[in-house]
C-alpha positions as CSV (number, residue, x, y, z in Angstrom):
1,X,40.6,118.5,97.9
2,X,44.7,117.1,98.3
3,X,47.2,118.7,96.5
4,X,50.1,116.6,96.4
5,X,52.8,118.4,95.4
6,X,56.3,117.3,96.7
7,X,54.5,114.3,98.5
8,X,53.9,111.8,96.7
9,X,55.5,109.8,99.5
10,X,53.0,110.6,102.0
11,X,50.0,110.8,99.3
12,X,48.5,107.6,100.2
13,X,47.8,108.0,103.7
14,X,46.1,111.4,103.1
15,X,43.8,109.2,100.8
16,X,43.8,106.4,102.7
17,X,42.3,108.6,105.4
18,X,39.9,109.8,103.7
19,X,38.6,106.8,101.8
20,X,38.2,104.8,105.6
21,X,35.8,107.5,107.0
22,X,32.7,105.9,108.6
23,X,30.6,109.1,106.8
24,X,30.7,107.8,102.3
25,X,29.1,110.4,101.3
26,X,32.2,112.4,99.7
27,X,33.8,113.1,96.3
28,X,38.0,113.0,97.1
29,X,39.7,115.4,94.4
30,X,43.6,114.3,94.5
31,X,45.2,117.5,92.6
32,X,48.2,116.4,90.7
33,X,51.0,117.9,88.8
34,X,50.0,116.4,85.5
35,X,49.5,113.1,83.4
36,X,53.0,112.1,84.0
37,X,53.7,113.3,87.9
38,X,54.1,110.3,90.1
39,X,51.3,111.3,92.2
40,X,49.3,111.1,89.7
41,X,49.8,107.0,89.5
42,X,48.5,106.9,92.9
43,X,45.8,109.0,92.4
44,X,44.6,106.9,89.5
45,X,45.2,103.9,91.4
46,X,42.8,105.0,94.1
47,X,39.9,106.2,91.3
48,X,40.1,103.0,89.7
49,X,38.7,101.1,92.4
50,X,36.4,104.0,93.8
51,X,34.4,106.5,91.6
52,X,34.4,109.1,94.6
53,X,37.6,109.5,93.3
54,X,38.4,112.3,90.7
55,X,41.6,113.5,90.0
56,X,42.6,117.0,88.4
57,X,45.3,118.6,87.8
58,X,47.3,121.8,88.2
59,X,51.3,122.6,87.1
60,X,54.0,123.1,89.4
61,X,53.9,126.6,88.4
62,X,50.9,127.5,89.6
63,X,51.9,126.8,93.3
64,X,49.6,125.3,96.1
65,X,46.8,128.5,95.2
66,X,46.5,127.0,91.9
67,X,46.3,123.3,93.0
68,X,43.5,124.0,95.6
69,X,41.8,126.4,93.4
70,X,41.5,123.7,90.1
71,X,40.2,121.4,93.0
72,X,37.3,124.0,94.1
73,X,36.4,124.3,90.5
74,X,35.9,120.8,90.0
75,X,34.1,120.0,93.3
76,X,30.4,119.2,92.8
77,X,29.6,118.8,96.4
78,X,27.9,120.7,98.9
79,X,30.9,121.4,101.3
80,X,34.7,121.7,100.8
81,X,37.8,120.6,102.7
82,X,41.3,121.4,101.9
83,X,43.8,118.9,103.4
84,X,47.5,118.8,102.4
85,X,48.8,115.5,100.8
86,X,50.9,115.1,103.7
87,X,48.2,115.3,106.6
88,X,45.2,113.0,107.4
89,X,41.9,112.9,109.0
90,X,41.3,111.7,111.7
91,X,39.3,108.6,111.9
92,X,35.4,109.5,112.3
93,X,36.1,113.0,111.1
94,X,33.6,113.4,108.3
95,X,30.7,111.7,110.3
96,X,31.3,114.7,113.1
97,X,31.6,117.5,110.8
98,X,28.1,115.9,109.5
99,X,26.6,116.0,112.3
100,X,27.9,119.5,113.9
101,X,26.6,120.8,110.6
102,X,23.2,119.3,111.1
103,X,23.1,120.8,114.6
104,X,24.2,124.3,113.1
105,X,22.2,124.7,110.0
106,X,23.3,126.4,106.9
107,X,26.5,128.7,108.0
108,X,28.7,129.5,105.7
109,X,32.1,128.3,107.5
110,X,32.6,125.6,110.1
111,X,36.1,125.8,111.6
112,X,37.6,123.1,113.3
113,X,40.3,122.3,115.8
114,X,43.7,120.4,114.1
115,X,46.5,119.0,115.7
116,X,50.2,119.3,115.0
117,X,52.3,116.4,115.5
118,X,56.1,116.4,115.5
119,X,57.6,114.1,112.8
120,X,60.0,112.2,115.6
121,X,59.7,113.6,119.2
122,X,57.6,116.1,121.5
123,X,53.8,116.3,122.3
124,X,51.1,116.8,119.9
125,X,50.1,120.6,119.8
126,X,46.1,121.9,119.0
127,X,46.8,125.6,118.4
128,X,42.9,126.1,117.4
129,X,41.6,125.1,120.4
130,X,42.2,128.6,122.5
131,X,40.9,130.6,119.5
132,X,38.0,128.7,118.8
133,X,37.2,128.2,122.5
134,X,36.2,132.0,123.2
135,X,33.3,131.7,120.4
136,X,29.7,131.0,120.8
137,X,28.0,127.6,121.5
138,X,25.9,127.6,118.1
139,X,25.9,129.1,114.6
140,X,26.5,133.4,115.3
141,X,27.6,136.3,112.9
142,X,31.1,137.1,113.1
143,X,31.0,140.2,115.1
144,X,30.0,137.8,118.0
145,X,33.3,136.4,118.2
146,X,35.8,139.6,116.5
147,X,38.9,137.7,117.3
148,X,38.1,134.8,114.9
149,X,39.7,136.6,111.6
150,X,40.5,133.5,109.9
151,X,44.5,134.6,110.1
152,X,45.3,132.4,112.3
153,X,43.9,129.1,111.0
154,X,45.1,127.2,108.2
155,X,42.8,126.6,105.2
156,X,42.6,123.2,105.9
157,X,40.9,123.8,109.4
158,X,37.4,124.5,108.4
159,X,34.6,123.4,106.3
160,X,33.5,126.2,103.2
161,X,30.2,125.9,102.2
162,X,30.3,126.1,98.1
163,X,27.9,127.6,97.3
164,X,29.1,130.7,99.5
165,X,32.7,130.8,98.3
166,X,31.3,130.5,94.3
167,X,28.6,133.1,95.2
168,X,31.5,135.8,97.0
169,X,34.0,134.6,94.2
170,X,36.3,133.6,96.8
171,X,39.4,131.5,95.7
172,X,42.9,131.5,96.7
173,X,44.9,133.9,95.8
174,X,48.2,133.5,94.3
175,X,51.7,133.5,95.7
176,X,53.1,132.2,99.1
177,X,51.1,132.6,102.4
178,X,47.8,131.6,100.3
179,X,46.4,130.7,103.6
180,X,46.8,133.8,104.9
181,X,45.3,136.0,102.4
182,X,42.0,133.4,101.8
183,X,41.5,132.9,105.5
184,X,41.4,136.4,106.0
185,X,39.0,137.2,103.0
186,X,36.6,134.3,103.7
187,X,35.9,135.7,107.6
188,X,36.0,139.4,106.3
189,X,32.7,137.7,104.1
190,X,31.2,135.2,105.8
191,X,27.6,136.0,107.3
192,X,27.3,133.2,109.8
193,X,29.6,130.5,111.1
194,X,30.0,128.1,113.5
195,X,32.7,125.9,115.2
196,X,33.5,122.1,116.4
197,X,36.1,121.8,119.0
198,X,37.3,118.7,118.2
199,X,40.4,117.7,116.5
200,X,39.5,116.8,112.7
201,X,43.1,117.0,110.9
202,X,46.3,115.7,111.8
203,X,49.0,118.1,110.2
204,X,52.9,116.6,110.3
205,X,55.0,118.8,111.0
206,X,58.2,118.3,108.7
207,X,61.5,117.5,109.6
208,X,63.3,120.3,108.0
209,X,60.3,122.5,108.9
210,X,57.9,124.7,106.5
211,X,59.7,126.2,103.8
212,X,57.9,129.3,104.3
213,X,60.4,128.9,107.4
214,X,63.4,129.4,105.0
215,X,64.9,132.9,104.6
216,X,64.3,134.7,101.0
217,X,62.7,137.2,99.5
218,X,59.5,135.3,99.7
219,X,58.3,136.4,103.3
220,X,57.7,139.6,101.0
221,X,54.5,138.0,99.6
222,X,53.1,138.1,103.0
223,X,52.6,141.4,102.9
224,X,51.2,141.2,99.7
225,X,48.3,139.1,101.4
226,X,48.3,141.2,104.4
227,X,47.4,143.8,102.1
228,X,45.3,141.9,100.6
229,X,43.2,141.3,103.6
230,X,43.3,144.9,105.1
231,X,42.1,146.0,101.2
232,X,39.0,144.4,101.4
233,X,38.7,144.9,105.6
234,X,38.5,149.0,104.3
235,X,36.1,148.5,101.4
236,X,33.8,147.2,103.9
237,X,34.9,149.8,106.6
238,X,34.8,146.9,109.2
239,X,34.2,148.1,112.3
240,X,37.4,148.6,115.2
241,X,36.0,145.8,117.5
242,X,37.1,144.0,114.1
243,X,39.5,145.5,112.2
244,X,41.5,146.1,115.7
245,X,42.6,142.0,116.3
246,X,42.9,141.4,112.2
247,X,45.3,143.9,112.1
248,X,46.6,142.8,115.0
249,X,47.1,139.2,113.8
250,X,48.5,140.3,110.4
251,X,51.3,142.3,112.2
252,X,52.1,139.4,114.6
253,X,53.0,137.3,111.1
């Protein structure tokens, strides 16, 4: 699933690295911004010559939340990835997700290492690594690995089983610092999980940085996810060996 709002510049090398995967086994869900949104020429382009390709779309208005969520509801397969319209996979990707998740069996997440790469100068940075590195070898319940909270990774650095985020009702939830707020809600639910440390997703790092970087009264919606998350943490009454680093990593952003 690619939203590709406010890149339609970079668009086609998200797809491109999609559609030159070794694994074909995929359905690739560009989500434009409607008929008449310049991305959504490209994304026709690309479905005309492959029928894995199936674009939706979702209004401006509805923010990226809405974009990934019309993508979820359209996906048929068996597994979902989120990766922005600006970032790309890296090549052989798919075909190791495949194969960790035939050594793992049915989890319901797999989270993966990503790499962050500067748009001009400076070294590549994989800020998953550390995190995922103090987890178990194969597939364990989340209380194995407590400091794995889902705050701290992106959306797009993990694999969702479907049939687990359609059965918990899980979708993203609306307003800024979505990746937040789902991350958070998908670990608080997930029953077993699993990892791959190895890079999957190249993220690009812009050059006048994330506008969540900007000042504004936005950065209020992040406590509006924060709250979000610590909600649904108390409904469960998650233990302190939990609740202790998720509130830890909701106050450190």
């Amino acid at each position: 699933i690619v939203p590709s709002h406010g890149v339609t510049g970079r668009l086609s090398q998200a797809l491109d690295s999609v559609m030159g995967q070794s694994f074909g086994d995929f359905e690739l869900i560009p989500v434009t911004d409607g008929p008449d949104a310049p991305a959504q020429g490209v994304a026709a382009g690309y479905a005309e010559r492959d029928c894995r390709v199936a674009p939706v779309h979702s209004p401006p208005a509805a923010g990226l939340a809405g974009a990934r969520d019309a993508g979820l509801r359209a996906a048929t397969g068996d597994w979902l990835l989120f990766l922005d319209g600006d970032d790309t996979l890296l090549p052989g990707a798919l075909a190791a997700l495949d194969a960790r998740l035939g050594e793992t069996g049915d989890v319901d997440v797999l989270y993966f290492e990503h790499e962050r790469t500067p748009w001009w100068t400076g070294e590549p940075t994989n800020p998953a690594a550390p995190v995922l590195a103090r987890t178990p070898d194969g597939a364990f319940p989340p209380e194995r690995a407590p400091h794995l909270t889902g705050v701290e990774l992106p959306a797009w650095s993990a694999a969702y089983r479907r049939a687990f985020l359609t059965e918990r009702q899980l979708t993203f939830p609306e307003g800024r610092f979505t990746d937040i707020g789902f991350g958070g809600l998908v670990a608080l639910s997930a029953e077993r999980v699993a990892v791959l440390r190895q890079v999957v997703v190249r993220h690009l790092l812009r050059r006048q940085g994330n506008r969540l970087g900007l000042p504004g009264g936005h950065h209020f919606e992040l406590l509006a996810q924060a709250e979000l998350v610590l909600a649904r943490a108390a409904e469960l009454e998650l233990p302190a060996e939990r609740f202790g680093p998720l509130f830890e990593q909701l106050f450190a952003a």
